[in-house]
N, C-alpha and C positions, 0 to 999 in steps of 0.2 A: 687683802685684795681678793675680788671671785674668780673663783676657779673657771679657765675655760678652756672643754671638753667639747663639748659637739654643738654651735650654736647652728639655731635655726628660726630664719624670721625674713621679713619683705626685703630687697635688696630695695635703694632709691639710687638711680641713675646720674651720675653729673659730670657733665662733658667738658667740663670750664679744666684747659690746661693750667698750670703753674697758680694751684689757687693756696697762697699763702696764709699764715696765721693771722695777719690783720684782718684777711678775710672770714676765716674762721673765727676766729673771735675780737672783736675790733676795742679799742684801747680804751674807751671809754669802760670797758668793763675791769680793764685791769687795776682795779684798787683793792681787790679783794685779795685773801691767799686762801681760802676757804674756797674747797674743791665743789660744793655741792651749790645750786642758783645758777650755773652760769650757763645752763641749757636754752636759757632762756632770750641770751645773745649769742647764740649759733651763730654765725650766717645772716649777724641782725641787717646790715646794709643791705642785703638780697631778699630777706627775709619779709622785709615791714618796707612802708611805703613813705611818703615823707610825713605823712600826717598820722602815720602809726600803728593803721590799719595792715593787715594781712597783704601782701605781694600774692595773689591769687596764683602769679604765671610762677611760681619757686619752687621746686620739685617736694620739699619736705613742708610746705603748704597744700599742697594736694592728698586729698580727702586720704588714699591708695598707700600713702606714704609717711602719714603724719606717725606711724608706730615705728618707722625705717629700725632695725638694727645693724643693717647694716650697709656701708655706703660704697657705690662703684664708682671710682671716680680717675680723673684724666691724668696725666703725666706729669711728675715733679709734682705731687700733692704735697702738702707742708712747708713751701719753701718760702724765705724769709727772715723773720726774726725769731727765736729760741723761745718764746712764753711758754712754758708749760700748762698757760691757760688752756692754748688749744686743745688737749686731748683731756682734760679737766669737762671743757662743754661738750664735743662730743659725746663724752661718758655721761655724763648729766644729762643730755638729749636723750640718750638711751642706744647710742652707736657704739657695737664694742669689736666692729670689724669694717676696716676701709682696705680695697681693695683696688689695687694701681699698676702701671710697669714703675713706676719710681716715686721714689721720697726722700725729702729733705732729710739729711741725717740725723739731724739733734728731732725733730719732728719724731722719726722715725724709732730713734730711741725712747724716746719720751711717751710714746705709745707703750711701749714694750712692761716701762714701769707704774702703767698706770691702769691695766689690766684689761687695753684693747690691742687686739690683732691686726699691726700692718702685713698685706700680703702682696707680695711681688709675681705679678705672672706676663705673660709676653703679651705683644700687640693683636695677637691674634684671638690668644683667650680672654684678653680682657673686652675686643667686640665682641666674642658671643656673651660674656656677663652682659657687656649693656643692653644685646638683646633680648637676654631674660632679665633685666630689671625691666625695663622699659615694659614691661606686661602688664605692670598698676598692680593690684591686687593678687596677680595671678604672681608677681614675681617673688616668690617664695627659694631663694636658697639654704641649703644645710652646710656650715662650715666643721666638718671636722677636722680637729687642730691633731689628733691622736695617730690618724690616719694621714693626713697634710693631704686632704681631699674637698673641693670645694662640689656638691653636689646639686645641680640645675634640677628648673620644672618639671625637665623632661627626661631626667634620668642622666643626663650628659656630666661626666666628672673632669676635673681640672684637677691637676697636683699640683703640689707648689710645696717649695722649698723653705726650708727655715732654719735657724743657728740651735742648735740641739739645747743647750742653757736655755735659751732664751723662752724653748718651748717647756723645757722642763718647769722654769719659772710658773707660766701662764697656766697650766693646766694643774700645778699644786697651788695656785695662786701665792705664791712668794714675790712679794716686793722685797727693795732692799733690805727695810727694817726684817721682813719676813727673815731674811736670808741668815742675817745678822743671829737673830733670837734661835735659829736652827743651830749655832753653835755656842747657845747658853750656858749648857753644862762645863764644857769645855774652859769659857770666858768665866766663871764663877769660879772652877776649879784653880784656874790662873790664878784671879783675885784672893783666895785662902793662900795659897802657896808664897806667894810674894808677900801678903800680910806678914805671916809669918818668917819669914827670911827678911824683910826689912819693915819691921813694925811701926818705924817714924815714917814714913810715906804716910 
């Protein structure tokens, strides 16, 4: 998984509350289990129009935004059904921080293992985010995960809170498998030990 230390990139604005994983990724894509393609049905129902062409008025269809890495978005983001597809497109899209006052839990875990940044911050800082996303081009945020410092256009900083694991995780980029293979020695040591104390295993 990549490591993540200080991202900095356009934030894309999205106001839409309680926007679920069908929305995020809608089911027609779920036949795959193959992490990588699936960028490409983000947000396809919003995204593309009925004849397949580009949604002009779609935040991450605007010219400003089409690089977004990362997304400001409304209240109860992920909530729904469980797919792990969602943070799979996301990451695929090139989003590896969405920022909300709330999230669907398994959502919200599911980000965590799949090496983007959910960020929790109050009603108050998440308006002034959308008014520095809402800038197009100009809206350039730096998220430092090191610091749990969300850093504006203008110089203006946001803290924000996080599970101390969870951080440690992201910024040595350890996923589970990661986690697992950190205790190799250990787990191979085991395996000699027990060979030999019981050799018919």
């Amino acid at each position: 998984m990549e490591k993540f230390t200080v991202l900095e990139g356009v934030a894309a604005p999205m106001k839409l509350v309680n926007v679920d994983t069908d929305m995020i990724i809608p089911k027609q894509y779920l036949k795959t289990i193959q992490r990588t393609g699936l960028g490409k049905g983000l947000f396809s129902e919003m995204r593309y129009l009925d004849d397949g062409a580009e949604n002009p008025a779609f935040v991450l269809n605007q010219p400003a935004y089409r690089s977004s890495k990362i997304l400001v978005a409304g209240d109860n983001f992920g909530c729904g059904s469980s797919r792990e597809h969602a943070p799979w497109a996301l990451l695929d899209f090139g989003i590896r921080c969405v920022i909300s006052t709330s999230f669907a839990d398994i959502f919200y875990n599911n980000c965590f293992k799949n090496g983007i940044l959910p960020i929790v911050v109050s009603k108050d800082d998440l308006d002034k985010l959308f008014d520095d996303a809402e800038r197009g081009a100009n809206a350039t945020l730096s998220i430092d995960l090191p610091a749990q410092e969300i850093r504006g256009p203008d110089g203006g900083v946001v803290k924000f809170e996080i599970d101390p694991f969870r951080k440690r995780c992201l910024v040595e980029g350890l996923d589970d498998i990661g986690l697992t293979l950190q205790k190799a020695p250990a787990i191979d040591q085991y395996e000699t030990t027990k060979g030999a104390e019981q050799p018919w295993l």
